[in-house]
C-alpha positions as CSV (number, residue, x, y, z in Angstrom):
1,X,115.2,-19.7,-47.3
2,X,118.0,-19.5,-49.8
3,X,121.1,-17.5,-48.9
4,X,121.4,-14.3,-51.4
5,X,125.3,-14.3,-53.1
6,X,127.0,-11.7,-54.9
7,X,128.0,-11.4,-58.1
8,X,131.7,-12.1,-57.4
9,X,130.9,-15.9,-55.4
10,X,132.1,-18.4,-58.5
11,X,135.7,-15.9,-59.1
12,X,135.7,-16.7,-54.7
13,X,134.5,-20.0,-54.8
14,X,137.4,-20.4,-57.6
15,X,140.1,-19.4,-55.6
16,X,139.1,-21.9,-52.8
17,X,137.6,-19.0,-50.2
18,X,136.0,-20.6,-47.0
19,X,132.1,-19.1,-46.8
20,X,130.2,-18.0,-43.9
21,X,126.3,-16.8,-43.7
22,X,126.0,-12.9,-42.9
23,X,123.3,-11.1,-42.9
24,X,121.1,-13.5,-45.5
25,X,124.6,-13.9,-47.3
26,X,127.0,-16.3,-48.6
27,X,130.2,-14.6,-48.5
28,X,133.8,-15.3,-48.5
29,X,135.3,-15.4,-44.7
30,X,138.6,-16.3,-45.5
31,X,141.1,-16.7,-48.9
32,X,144.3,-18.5,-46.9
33,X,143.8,-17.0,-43.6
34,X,142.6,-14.0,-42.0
35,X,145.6,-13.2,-40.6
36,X,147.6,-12.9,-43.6
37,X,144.6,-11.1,-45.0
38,X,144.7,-8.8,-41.8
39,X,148.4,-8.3,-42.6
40,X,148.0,-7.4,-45.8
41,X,145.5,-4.7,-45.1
42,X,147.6,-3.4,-43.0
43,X,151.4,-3.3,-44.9
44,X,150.6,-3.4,-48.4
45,X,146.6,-3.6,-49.6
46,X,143.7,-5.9,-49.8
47,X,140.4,-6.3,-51.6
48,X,137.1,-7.3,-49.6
49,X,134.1,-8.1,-52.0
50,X,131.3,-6.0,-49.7
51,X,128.5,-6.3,-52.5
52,X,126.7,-7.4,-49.7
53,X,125.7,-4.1,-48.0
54,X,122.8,-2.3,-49.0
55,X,122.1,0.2,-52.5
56,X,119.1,2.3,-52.0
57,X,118.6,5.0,-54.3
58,X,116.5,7.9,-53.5
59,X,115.2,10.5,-55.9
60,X,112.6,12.8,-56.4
61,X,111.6,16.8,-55.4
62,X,111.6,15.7,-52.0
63,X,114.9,13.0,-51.7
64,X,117.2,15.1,-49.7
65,X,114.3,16.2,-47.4
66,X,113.2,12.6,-46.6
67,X,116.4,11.4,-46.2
68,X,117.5,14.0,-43.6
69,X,113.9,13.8,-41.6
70,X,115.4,9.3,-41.5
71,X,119.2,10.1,-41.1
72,X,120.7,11.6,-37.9
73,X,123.1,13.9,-39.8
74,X,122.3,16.6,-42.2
75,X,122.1,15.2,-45.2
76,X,121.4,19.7,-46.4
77,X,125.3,19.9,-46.2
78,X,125.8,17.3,-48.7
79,X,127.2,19.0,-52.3
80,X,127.5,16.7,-55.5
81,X,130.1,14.0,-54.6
82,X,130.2,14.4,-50.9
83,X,129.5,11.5,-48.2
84,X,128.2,11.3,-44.7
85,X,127.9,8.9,-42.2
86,X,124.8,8.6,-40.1
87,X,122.8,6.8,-37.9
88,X,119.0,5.4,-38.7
89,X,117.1,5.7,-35.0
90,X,113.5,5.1,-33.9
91,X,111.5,7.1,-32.0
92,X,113.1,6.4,-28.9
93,X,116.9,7.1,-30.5
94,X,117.5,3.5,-30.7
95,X,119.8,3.0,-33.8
96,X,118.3,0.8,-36.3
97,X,121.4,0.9,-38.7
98,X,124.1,2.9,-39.4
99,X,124.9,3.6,-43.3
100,X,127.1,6.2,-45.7
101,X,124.9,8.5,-47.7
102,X,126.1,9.9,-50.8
103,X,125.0,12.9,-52.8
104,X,125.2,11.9,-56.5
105,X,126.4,14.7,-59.0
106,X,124.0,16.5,-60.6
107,X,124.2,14.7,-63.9
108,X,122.8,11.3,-62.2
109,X,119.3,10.3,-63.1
110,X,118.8,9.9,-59.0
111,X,119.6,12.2,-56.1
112,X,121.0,10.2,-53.4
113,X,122.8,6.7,-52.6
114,X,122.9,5.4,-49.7
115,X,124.7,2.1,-48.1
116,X,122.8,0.2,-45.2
117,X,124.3,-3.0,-43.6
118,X,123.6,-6.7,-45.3
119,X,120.4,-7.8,-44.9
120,X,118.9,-4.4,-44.3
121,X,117.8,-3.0,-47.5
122,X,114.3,-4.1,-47.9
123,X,113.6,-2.6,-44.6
124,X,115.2,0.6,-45.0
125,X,113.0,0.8,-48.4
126,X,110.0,0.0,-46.7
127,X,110.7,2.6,-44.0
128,X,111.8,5.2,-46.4
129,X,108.8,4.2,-48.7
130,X,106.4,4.5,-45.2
131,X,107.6,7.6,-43.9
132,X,107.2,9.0,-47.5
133,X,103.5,8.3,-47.9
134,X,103.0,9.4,-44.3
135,X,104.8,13.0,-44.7
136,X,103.0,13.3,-48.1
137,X,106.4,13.6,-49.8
138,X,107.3,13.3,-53.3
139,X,110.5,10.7,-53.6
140,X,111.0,7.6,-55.2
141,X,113.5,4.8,-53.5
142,X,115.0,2.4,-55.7
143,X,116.6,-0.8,-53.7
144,X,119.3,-1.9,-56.5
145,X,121.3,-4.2,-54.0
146,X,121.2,-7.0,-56.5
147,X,121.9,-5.1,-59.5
148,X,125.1,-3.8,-57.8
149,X,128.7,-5.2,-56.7
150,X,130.7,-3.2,-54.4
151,X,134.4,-3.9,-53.8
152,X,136.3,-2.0,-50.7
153,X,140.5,-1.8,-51.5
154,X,141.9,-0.8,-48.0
155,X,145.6,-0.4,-47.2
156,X,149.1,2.0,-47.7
157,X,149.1,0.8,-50.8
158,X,145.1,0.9,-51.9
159,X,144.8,4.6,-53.2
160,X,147.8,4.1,-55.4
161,X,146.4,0.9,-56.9
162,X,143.2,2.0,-57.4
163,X,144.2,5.7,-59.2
164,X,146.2,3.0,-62.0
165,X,143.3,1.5,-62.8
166,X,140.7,4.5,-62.5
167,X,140.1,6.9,-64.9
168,X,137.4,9.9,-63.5
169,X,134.7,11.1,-65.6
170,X,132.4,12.5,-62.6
171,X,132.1,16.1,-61.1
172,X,134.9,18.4,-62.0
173,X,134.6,19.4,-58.2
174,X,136.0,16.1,-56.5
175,X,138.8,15.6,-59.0
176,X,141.4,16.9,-61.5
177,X,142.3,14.2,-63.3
178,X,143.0,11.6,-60.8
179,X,140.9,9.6,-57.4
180,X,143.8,11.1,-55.4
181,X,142.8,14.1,-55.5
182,X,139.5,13.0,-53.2
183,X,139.7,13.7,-50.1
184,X,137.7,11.2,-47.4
185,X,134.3,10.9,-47.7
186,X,134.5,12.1,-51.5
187,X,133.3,9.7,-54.4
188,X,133.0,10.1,-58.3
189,X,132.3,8.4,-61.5
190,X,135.8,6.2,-63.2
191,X,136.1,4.2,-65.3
192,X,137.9,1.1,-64.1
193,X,138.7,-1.6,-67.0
194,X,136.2,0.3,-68.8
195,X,133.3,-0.2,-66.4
196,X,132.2,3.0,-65.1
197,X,132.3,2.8,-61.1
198,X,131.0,4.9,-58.0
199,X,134.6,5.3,-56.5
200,X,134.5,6.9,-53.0
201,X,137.6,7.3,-50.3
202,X,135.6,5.6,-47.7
203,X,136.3,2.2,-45.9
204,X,136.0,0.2,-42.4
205,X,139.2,-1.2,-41.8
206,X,141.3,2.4,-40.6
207,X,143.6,2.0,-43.5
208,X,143.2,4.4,-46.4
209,X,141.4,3.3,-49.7
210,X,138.3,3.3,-51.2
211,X,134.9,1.6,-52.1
212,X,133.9,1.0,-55.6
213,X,130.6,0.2,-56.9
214,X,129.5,-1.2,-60.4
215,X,126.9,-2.9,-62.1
216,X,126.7,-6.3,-61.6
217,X,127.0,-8.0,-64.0
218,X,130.5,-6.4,-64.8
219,X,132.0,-7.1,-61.0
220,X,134.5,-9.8,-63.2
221,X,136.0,-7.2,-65.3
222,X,136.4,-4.8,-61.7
223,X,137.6,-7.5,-59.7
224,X,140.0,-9.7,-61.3
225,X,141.9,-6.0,-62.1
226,X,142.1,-5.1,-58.6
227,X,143.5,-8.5,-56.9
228,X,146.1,-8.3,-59.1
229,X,148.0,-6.3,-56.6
230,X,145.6,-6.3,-53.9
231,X,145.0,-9.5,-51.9
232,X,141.4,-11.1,-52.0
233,X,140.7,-10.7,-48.0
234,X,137.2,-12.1,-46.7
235,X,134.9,-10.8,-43.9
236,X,137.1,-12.3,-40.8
237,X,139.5,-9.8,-41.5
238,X,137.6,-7.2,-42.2
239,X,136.3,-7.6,-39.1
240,X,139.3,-7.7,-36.7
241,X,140.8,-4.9,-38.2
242,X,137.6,-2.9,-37.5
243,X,137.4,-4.4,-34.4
244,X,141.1,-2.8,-34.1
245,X,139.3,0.5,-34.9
246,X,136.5,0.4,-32.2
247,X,134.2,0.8,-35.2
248,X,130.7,-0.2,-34.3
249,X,129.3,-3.9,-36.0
250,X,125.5,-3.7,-36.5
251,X,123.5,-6.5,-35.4
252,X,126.5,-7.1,-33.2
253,X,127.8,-4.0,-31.2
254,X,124.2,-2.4,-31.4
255,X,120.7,-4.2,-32.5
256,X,117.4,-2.6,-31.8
257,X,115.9,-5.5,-29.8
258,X,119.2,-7.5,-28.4
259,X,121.4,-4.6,-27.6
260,X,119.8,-1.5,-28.3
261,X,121.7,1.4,-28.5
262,X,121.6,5.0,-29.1
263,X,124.6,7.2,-30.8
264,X,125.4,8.7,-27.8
265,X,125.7,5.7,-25.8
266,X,128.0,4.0,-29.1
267,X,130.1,6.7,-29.1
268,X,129.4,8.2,-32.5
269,X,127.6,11.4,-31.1
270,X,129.2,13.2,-34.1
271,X,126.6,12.1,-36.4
272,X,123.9,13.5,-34.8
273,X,122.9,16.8,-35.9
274,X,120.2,18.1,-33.4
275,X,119.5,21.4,-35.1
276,X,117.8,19.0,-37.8
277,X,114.4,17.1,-37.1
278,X,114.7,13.2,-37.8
279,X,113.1,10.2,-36.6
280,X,114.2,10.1,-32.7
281,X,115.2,13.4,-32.7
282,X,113.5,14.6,-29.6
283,X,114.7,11.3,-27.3
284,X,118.1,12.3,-28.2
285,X,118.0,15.8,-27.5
286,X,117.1,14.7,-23.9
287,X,119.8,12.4,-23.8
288,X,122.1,14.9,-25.0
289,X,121.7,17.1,-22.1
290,X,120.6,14.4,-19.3
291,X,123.8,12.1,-20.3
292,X,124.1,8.4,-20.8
293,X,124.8,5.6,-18.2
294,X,126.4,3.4,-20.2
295,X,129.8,4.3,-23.2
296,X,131.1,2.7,-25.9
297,X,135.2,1.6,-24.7
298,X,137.8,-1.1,-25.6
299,X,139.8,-3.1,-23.1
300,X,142.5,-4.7,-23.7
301,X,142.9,-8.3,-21.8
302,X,146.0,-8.4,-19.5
303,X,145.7,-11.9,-19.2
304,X,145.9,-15.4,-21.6
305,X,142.5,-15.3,-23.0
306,X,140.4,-14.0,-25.9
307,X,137.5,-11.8,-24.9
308,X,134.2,-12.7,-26.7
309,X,130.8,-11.5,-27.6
310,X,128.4,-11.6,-24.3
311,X,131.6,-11.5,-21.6
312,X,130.8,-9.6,-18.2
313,X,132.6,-6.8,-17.3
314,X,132.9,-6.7,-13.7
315,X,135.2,-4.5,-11.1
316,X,138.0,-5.8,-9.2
317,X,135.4,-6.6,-6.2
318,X,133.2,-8.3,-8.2
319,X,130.5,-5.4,-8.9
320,X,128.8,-5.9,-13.1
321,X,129.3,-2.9,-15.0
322,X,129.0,-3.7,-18.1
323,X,129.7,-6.7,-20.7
324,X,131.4,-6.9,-24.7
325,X,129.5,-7.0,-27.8
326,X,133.1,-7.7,-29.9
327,X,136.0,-9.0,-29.0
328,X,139.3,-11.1,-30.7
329,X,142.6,-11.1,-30.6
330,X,144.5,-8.3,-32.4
331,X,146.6,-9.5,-35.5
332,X,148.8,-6.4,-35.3
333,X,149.3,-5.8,-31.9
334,X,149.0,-9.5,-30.9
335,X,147.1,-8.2,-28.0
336,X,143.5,-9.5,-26.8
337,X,141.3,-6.9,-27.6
338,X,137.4,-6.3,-26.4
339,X,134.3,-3.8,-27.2
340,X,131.6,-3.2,-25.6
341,X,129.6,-1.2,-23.1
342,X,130.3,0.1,-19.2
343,X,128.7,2.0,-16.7
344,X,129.9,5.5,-17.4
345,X,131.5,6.2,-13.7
346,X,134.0,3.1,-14.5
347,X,134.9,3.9,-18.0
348,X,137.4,6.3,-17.9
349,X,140.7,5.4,-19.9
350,X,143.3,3.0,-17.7
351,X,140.6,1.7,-15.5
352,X,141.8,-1.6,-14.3
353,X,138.9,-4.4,-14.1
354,X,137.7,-8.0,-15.1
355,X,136.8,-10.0,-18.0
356,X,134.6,-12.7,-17.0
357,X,135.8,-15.2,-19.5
358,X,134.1,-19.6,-18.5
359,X,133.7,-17.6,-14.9
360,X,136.9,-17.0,-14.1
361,X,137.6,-13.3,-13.9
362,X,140.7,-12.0,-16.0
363,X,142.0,-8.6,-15.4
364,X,141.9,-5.8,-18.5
365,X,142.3,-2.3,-19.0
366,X,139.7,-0.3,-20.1
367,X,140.6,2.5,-23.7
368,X,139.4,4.2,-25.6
369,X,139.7,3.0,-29.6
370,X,141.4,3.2,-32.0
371,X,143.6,0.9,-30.5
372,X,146.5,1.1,-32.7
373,X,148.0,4.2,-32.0
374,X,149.1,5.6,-35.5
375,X,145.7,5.1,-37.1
């Protein structure tokens, strides 16, 4: 089976970017290496072509209500132009995803956007097409993944960049006059290089910023605008500077069959909103109030090393509690950094224990993310 690409992959291909399959995807990993890309992100601003995550568009009498009966959060609180992350569980609470949903102003022909991981979005619109039909609901769900490119510019520098080349035209509510003036988990309507874009102040890498998305077929005109002061980074260092972040990986730090997961045990317990009934609802509410056995932590390696994906975590006498789902070595603090899960009674912040890392134990410190300490 063919590997999908985005719209953007000749303009990469172009400027020489290295290519890595994710998620059904050819994308760029690296433009010169990731951790001058990581650099950038981090002192100035860089541009990560994400058109590979998921663009479901829900709509009808009844979007908001099957949306918030699939979601974890309450998708009720939403106004026009508001975001919300979430979680996608089973019935047992197991997390199947975890996206950004998007209320869409009033003016849009749909009611709701929302963003699952690559490779997810034909079963997300099966699911949301399922549960529709089951519940007798009326909603329609639109999977426009390929008829979309979505561009995150993350950094100090980002918001500034961005507001020069973005002129608003959505909900009066968000914005005066300029993307600045949305706050984090906002989004409206600009016009960047006369393309009108889906601009929101959200992003994965702990910097500030935003995500833009535009039609495909106009990701050029976007694109070669923005790199013009914000480096062309690819997903390597995306992901070690949300690694830096603790922020969760799907298919990686949670997967419903290899490491499943509930929000509780991945630490993102805010996005679950219990006086609402979802999918999974009732196995987290028990969970809630019986407790997990296992948490979501960093450690950081005291020891020459890199911690990887699979490692054992083990105590000083040689006991397994746990084992890391992510791990490299952090650009910025130059550090080896790990994530992953641990027995609850050993995961308290400053724990000392082991890394198992070609069986040798290497003694690391367990905290709790972010680890950079001004983010």
């Amino acid at each position: 089976m063919s590997l999908r690409t985005p719209p953007l992959h000749a303009r990469h291909d172009d400027r020489g970017a290295k290519f890595t399959e994710f998620g059904g995807w050819d994308m760029p990993v690296e433009f010169t290496s990731i951790r001058e890309e990581h650099a950038s992100v981090r002192e100035h601003a860089g541009s990560f072509d994400v058109s590979h995550m998921g663009q479901i568009f829900v709509s009808g009498p009844d979007a908001v209500a099957l949306t918030n009966r699939l979601t974890t959060n309450d998708v009720n609180t939403l106004s026009p132009g508001d975001a919300q992350y979430a979680a996608i569980t089973d019935e047992d609470g197991v997390m199947l995803d975890d996206v950004v949903v998007y209320c869409l102003p009033e003016s849009d022909e749909h009611d709701l956007l929302f963003v699952p991981n690559a490779g997810h979005d034909e079963q997300m619109v099966t699911r949301w097409e399922r549960f529709r039909d089951q519940w007798e609901l009326d909603a329609t769900i639109e999977n426009a993944t390929a008829d979309y490119g979505m561009v995150a510019v993350q950094g100090p520098d980002a918001p500034g960049i961005v507001a020069d080349r973005a002129e608003p035209t959505g909900s009066p509510e968000n914005t005066d006059g300029s993307v600045l003036d949305l706050s984090k988990f906002q989004a409206t309507y600009a016009d960047v290089e006369g393309v009108e874009c889906w601009v929101a102040r959200t992003g994965y890498t702990g910097e500030d910023g935003f995500e833009l998305v535009f039609p495909a077929d106009q990701a050029e005109a976007v694109w070669d605008s923005i790199v013009e002061d914000a480096e062309p980074c690819g997903l390597g260092a995306r992901d070690t500077l949300r690694m830096e972040m603790g922020f969760l990986l799907s298919g990686q730090d949670f997967h419903p069959e290899d490491e499943p997961r509930t929000p509780y045990e991945a630490r993102i317990g805010f996005t679950v909103k219990l006086d609402t009934k979802f999918v999974g609802h009732d196995a987290l509410e028990r969970q809630k109030a019986d407790g997990v056995d296992q948490q979501f932590v960093g450690i950081v390696l005291e020891e020459r090393g890199v911690p990887r994906h699979g490692y054992d975590l083990e105590m000083p006498d040689g006991e397994h509690v746990g084992h890391l789902t992510s791990g490299t070595m952090s650009p910025t603090l130059d550090e080896p950094i790990g994530l992953g899960y641990l027995d609850v009674e050993h995961a308290e912040s400053g724990t000392e224990l082991n890394v198992v890392i070609r069986d040798r134990p290497k003694t690391a410190t367990v905290t709790y993310p972010p680890f950079l300490e001004d983010q």
